[in-house]
Backbone as ProteinMPNN parsed JSONL, in Angstrom:
{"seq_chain_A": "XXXXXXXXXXXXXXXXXXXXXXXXXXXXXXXXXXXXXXXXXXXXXXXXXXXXXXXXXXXXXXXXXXXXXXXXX", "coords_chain_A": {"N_chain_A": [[0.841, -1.187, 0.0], [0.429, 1.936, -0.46], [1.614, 5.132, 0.836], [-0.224, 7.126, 0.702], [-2.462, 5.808, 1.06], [-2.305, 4.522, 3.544], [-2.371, 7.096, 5.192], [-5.258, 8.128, 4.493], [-5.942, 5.663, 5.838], [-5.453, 5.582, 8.103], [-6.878, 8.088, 9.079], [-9.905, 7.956, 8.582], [-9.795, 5.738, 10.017], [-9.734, 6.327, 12.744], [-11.477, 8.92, 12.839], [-13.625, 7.21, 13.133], [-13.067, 6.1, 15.564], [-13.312, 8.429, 17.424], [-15.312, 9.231, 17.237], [-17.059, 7.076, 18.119], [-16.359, 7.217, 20.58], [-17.482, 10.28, 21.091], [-20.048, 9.806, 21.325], [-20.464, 8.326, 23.042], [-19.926, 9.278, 25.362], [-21.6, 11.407, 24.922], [-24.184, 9.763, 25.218], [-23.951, 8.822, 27.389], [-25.488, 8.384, 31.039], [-24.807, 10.763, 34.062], [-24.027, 9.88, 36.839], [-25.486, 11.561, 38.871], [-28.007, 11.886, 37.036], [-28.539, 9.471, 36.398], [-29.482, 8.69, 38.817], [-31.66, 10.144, 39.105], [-33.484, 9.403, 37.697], [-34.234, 7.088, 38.433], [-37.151, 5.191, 39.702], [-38.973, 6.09, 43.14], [-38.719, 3.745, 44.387], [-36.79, 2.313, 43.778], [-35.027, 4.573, 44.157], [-35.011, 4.372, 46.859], [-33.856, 1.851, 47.704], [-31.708, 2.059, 46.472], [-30.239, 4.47, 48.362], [-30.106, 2.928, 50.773], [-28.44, 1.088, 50.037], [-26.212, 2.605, 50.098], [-26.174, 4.005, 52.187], [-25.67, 1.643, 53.729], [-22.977, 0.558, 52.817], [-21.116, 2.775, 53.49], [-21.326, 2.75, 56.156], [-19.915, 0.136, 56.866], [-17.181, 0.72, 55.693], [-16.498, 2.581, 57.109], [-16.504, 0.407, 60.146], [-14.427, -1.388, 58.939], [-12.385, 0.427, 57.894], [-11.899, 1.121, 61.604], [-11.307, -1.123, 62.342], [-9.039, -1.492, 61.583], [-7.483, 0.245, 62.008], [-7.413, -0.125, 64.718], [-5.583, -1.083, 66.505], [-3.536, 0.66, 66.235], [-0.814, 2.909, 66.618], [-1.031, 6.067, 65.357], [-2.414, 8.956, 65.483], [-6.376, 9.351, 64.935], [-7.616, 9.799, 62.028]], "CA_chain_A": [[0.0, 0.0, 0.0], [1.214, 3.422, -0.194], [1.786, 6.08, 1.935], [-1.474, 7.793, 0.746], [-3.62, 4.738, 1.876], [-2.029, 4.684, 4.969], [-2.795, 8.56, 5.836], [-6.485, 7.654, 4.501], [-6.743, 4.647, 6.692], [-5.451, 6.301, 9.803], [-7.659, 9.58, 8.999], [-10.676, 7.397, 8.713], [-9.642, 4.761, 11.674], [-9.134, 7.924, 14.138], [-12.561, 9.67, 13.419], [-14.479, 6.242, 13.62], [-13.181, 5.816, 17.134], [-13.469, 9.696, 17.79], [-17.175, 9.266, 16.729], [-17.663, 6.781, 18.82], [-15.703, 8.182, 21.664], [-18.358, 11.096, 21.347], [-21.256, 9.374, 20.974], [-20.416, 7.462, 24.492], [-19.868, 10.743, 26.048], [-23.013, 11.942, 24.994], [-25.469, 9.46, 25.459], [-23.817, 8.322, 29.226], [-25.721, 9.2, 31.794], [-23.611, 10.237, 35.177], [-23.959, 9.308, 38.556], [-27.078, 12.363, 39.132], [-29.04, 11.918, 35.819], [-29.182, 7.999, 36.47], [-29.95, 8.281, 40.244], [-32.731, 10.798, 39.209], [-34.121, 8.631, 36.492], [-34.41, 6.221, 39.418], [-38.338, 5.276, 41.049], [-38.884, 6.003, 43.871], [-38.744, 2.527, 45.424], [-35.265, 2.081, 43.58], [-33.718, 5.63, 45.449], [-35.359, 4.183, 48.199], [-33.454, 0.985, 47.814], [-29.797, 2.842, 46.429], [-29.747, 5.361, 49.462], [-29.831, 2.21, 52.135], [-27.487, 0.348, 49.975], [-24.96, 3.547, 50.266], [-25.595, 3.959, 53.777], [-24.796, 0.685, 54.474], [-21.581, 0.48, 52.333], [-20.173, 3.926, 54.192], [-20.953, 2.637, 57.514], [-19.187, -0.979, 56.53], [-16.261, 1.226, 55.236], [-16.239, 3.006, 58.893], [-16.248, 0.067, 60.851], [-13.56, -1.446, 58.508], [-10.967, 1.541, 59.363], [-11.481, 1.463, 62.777], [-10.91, -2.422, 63.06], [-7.796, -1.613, 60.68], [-6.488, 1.348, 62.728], [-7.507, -0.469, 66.467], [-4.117, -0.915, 67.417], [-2.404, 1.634, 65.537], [-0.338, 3.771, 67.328], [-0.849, 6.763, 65.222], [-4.159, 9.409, 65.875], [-7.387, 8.98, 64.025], [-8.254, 10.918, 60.854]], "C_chain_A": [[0.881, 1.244, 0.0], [0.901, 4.467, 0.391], [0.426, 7.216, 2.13], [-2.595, 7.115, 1.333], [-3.649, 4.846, 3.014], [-2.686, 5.539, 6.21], [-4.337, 8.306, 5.693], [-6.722, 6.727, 5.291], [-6.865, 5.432, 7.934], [-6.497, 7.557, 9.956], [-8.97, 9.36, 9.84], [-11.089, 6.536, 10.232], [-10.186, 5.497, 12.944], [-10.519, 8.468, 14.291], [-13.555, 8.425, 13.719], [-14.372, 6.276, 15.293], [-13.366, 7.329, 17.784], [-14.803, 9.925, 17.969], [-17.61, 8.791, 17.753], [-17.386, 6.573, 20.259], [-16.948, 8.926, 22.283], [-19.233, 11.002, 21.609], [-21.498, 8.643, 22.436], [-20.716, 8.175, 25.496], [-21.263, 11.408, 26.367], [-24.219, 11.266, 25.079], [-25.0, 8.907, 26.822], [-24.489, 9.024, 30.002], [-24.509, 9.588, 33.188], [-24.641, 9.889, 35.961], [-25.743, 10.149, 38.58], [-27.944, 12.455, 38.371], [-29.604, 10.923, 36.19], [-30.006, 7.931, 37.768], [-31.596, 9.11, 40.035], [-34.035, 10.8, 38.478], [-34.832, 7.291, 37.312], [-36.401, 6.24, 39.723], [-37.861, 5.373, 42.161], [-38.494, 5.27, 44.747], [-37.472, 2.168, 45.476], [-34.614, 3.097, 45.009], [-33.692, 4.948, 46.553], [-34.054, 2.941, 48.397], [-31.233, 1.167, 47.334], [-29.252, 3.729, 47.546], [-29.395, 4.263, 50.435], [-28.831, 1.39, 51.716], [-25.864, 1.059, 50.076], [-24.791, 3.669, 51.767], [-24.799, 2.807, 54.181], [-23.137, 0.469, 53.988], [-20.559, 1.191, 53.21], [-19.994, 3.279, 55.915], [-20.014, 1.118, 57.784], [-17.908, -0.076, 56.247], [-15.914, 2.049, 56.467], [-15.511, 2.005, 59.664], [-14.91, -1.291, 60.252], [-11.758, -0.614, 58.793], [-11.229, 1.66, 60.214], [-11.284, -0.378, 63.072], [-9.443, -2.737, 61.995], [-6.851, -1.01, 61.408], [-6.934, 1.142, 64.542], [-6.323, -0.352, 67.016], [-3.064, -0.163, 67.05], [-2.054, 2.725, 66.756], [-0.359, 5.575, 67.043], [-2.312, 7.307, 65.226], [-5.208, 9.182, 64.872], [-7.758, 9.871, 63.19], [-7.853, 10.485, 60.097]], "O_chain_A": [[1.994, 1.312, 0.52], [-0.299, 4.734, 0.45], [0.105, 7.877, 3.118], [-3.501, 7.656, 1.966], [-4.64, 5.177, 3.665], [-3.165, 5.265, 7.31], [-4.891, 8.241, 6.79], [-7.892, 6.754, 5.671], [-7.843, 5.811, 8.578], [-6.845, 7.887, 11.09], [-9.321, 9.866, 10.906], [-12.002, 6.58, 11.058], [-10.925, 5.131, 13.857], [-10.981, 8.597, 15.424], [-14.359, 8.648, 14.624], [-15.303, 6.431, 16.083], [-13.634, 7.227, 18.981], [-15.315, 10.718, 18.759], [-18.366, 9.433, 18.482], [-18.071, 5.872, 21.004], [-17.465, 8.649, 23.365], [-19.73, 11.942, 22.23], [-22.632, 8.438, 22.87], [-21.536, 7.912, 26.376], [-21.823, 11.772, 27.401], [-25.276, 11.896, 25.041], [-25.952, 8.45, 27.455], [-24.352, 10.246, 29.938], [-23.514, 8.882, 33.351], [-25.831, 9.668, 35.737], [-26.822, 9.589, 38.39], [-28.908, 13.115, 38.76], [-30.816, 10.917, 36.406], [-31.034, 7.259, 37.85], [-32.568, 8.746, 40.697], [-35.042, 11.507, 38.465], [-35.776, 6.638, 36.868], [-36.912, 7.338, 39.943], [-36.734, 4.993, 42.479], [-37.985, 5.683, 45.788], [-36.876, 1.807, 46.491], [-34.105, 2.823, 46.096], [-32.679, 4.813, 47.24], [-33.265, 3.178, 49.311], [-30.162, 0.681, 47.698], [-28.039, 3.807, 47.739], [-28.357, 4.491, 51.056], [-28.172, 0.835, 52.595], [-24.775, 0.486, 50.117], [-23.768, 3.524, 52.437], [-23.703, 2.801, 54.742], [-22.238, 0.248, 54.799], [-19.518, 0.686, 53.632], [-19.002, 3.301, 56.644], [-19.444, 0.999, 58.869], [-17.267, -0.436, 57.235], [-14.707, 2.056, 56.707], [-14.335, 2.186, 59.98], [-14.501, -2.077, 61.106], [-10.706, -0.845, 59.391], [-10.906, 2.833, 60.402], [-11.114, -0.712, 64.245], [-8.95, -3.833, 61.726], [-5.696, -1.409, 61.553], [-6.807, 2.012, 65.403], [-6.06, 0.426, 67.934], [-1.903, -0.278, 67.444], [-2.833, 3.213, 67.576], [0.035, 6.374, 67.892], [-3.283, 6.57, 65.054], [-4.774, 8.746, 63.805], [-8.302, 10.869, 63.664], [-8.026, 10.936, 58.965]]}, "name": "protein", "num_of_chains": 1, "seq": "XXXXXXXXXXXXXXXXXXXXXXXXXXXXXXXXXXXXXXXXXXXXXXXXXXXXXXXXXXXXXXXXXXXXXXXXX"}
């Protein structure tokens, strides 16, 4: 092939995945679109599964840092 194909493939290659780069971008929801897209019964059921995670993730560092010698924060 020659050096013109090349530049045409890569041109081509580059905006395909650029495209669909963009296209990912823009139809993702985040984190506050999805949660707000949520029923009710769901939030209801994602807020107690966050509480519980954070307070599992609490009593995790403090049974990590029990005998640590250095202060808590």
């Amino acid at each position: 092939m020659s050096a013109k194909r090349w530049i045409k493939a890569g041109f081509w290659s580059s905006a395909m995945i650029g495209l669909g780069y963009a296209l990912m971008i823009y139809t993702t929801p985040n984190e506050q679109e999805l949660y707000n897209s949520l029923s009710p019964a769901l939030k209801l059921i994602y807020d107690k599964n966050i509480e519980k995670k954070y307070s599992n993730e609490v009593i995790e560092h403090i049974k990590k840092n029990k005998y640590s010698e250095s202060p808590v924060g």
